[in-house]
N, C-alpha and C positions, 0 to 999 in steps of 0.2 A: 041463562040458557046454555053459552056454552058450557060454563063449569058444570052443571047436569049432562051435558051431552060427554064431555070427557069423562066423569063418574062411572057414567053407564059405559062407558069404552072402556074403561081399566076395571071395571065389575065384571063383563064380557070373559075379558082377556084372563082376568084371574081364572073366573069361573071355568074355562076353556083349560086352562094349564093344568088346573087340580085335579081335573075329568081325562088327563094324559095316564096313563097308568103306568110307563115306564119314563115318563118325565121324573112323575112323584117318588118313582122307589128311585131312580138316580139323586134327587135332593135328598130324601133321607137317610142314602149311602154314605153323601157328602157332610152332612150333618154330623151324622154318627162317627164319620174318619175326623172332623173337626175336636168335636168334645172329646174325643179318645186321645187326640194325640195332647191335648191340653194338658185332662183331666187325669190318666193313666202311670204318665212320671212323677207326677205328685203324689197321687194314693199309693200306688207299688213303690214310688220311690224309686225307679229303674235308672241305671246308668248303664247305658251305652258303654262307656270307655276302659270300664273297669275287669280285668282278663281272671278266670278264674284258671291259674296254672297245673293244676288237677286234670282237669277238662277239655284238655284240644279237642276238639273236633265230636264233644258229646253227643252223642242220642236226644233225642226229645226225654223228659223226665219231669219228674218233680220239682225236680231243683232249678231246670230248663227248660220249659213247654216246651220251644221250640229250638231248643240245644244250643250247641255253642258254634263259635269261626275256626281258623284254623288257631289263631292266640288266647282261644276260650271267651273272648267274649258274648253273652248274653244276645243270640238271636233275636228274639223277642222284644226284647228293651232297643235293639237295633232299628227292627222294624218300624216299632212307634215311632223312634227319631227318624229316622227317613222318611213317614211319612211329615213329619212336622214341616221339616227339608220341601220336601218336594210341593204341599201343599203354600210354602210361603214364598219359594220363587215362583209356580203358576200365578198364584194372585202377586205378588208385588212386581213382577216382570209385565202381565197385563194392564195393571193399573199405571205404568212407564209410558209404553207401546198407545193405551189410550189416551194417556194429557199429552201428550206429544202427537199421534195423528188427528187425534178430532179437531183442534181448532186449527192446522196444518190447513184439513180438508176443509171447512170452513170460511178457511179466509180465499183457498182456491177456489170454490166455488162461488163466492159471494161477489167477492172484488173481481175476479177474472183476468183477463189482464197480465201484465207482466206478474204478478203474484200468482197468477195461476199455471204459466209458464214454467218458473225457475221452485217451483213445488213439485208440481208433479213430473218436470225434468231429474230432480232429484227423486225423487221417489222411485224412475223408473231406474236410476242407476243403482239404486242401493234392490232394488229386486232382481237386475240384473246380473248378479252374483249368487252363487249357489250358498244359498242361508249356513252350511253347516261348517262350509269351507270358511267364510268369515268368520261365524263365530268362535271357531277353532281360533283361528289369526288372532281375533282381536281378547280373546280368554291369555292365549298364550302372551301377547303384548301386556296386559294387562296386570296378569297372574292369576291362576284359577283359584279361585273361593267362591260360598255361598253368594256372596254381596257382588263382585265382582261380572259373576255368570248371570244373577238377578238382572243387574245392569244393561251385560252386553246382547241376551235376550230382550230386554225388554224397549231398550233404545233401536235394533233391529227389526223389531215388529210393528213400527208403527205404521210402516207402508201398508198393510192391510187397511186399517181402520180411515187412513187418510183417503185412497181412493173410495172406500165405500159411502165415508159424508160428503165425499166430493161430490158423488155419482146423483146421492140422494140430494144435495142442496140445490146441483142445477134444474132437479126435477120442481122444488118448492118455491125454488126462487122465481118461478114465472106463474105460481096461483095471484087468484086475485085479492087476497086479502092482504097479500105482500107486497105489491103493487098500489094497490090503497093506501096502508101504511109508509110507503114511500112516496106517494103522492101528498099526505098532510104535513110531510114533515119529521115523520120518526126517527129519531137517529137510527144510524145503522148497527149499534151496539147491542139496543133495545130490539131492531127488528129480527137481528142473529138469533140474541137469548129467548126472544119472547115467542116468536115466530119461527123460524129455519130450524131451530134445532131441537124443539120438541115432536117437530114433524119430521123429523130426519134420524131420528135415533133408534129407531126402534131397530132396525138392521144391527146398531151398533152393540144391543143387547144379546144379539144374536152371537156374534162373532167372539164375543167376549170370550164366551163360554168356549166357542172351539179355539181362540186363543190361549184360554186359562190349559186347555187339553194338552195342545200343540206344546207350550213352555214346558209342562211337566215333561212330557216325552224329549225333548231336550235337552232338557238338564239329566238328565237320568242316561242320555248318550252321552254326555260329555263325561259325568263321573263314571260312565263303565270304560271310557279311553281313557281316562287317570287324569282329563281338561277340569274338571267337575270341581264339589266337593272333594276336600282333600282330606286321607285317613287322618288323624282317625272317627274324624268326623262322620255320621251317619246319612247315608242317604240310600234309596233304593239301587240305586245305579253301582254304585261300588259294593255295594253286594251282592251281585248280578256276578262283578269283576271275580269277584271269587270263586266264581264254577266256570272258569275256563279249563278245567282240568277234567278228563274222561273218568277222573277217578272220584270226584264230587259231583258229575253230571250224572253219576248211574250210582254212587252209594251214596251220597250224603244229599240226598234231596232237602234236606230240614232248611239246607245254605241259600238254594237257588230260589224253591219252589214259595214260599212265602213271599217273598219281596216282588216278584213275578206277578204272583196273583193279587198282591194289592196293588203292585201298576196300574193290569189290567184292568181290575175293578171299578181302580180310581177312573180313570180313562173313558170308559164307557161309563161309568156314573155321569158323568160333565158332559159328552158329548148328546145322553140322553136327555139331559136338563136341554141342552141348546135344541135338540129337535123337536122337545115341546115347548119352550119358548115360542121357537119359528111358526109350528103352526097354530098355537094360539093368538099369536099378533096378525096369522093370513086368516081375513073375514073369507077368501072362498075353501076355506077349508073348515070340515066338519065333523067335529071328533066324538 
């Protein structure tokens, strides 16, 4: 009965997301920037790194859709890499951020106690601190790279996700079937996994998505401050870096305006996925 009764809840839930109309075109934004950035250097065979000396600062063209930088490199082929960039520290910084807070919050809310004390005292010092200020600190400690920024985003973020299983555990942890199952004997291993955190997650599917957001826009401030991706590596943010000049922000749009618009796109693609996530998982909402 229940596995029927869960069925028909994630039947619901789906049924509710696909009937989202700008959930759906957000996933298969996200789709399509996926298999392109894969699929795209392989079939064109595009390299980023390669300056074509002929060409500083070309036009869009044949030879260029989207022209060249100021050292002739291929726009376009730019692009793709940057998004490859950008798409792989939002997911690999979020997937940090979440095995690091979920069982964080978990264990604070379950155990209580001094475990719940010396968690979420720490959680509130590291939010305590202005996010960009750190991450700047600790990129510059570190050294700025791809891997490094993945990192110190993704170990920085987890204070979000730990308060929310916190929030949500202390709510499950006082139903009655959790209390039963503590009452026969369950260990408390089995009662976290089987019980607390199937019922506690769904928030955390939420967040994801505006954490996958949040990292991309991060990391794309840190390479337009030179903290980032380092040239001549691609990413959207250091190609942004390239039109601080009056003289590429009013004639050579091909530099800025591309990399821009697939931020944004990206950006509001993910943040539309989490707002229909959110209200397909809310039963008083009705879409």
């Amino acid at each position: 009965m229940i596995k029927k009764e869960n069925e028909s809840y994630l039947s619901e839930v789906i049924s509710k997301l696909t009937e989202h109309k700008m959930a759906m075109a957000g996933l298969v934004v996200i789709l399509l920037e996926i298999v392109l950035v894969i699929v795209l250097p392989l079939v064109l065979k595009l390299n980023p790194y390669d300056s074509d000396y002929a060409a500083f600062f070309a036009a869009p063209s044949s030879a260029h859709i989207l022209g060249t930088d100021a050292i002739g490199r291929d726009v376009f082929a730019r692009l793709i890499y940057g998004g490859r960039t950008s798409l792989l520290v939002g997911f690999c910084s979020t997937i940090i951020s979440c095995a690091i807070g979920v069982p964080l919050g978990l264990i604070a809310g379950y155990f209580r106690g001094k475990a719940e004390i010396a968690i979420m005292r720490v959680a509130d010092v590291f939010m305590s601190f202005p996010s960009i200020v750190l991450i700047l600190v600790l990129v510059a400690v570190v050294g700025p790279s791809i891997w490094s920024v993945t990192l110190v985003i993704g170990v920085l973020g987890w204070t979000q996700f730990a308060r929310l299983i916190y929030a949500n555990v202390l709510s499950v942890s006082e139903k009655e079937y959790v209390e039963s199952a503590r009452a026969i004997g369950t260990p408390d291993f089995k009662i976290i996994t089987g019980y607390i955190l199937p019922n506690s997650f769904a928030p955390i599917l939420i967040a994801i998505t505006f954490q996958m957001a949040s990292a991309i826009l991060m990391e794309s401030s840190l390479s337009f401050l030179g903290m980032g991706v380092q040239p001549p590596g691609a990413s959207w943010g250091n190609m942004l870096y390239d039109a601080q000049s009056i003289t590429v922000l009013s004639k050579r749009l091909w530099i800025w305006i591309p990399p821009g618009i697939a931020l944004l796109v990206t950006v509001l693609s993910i943040n539309f996925l989490g707002d229909g996530i959110r209200d397909a998982l809310d039963p008083k909402i009705k879409i």
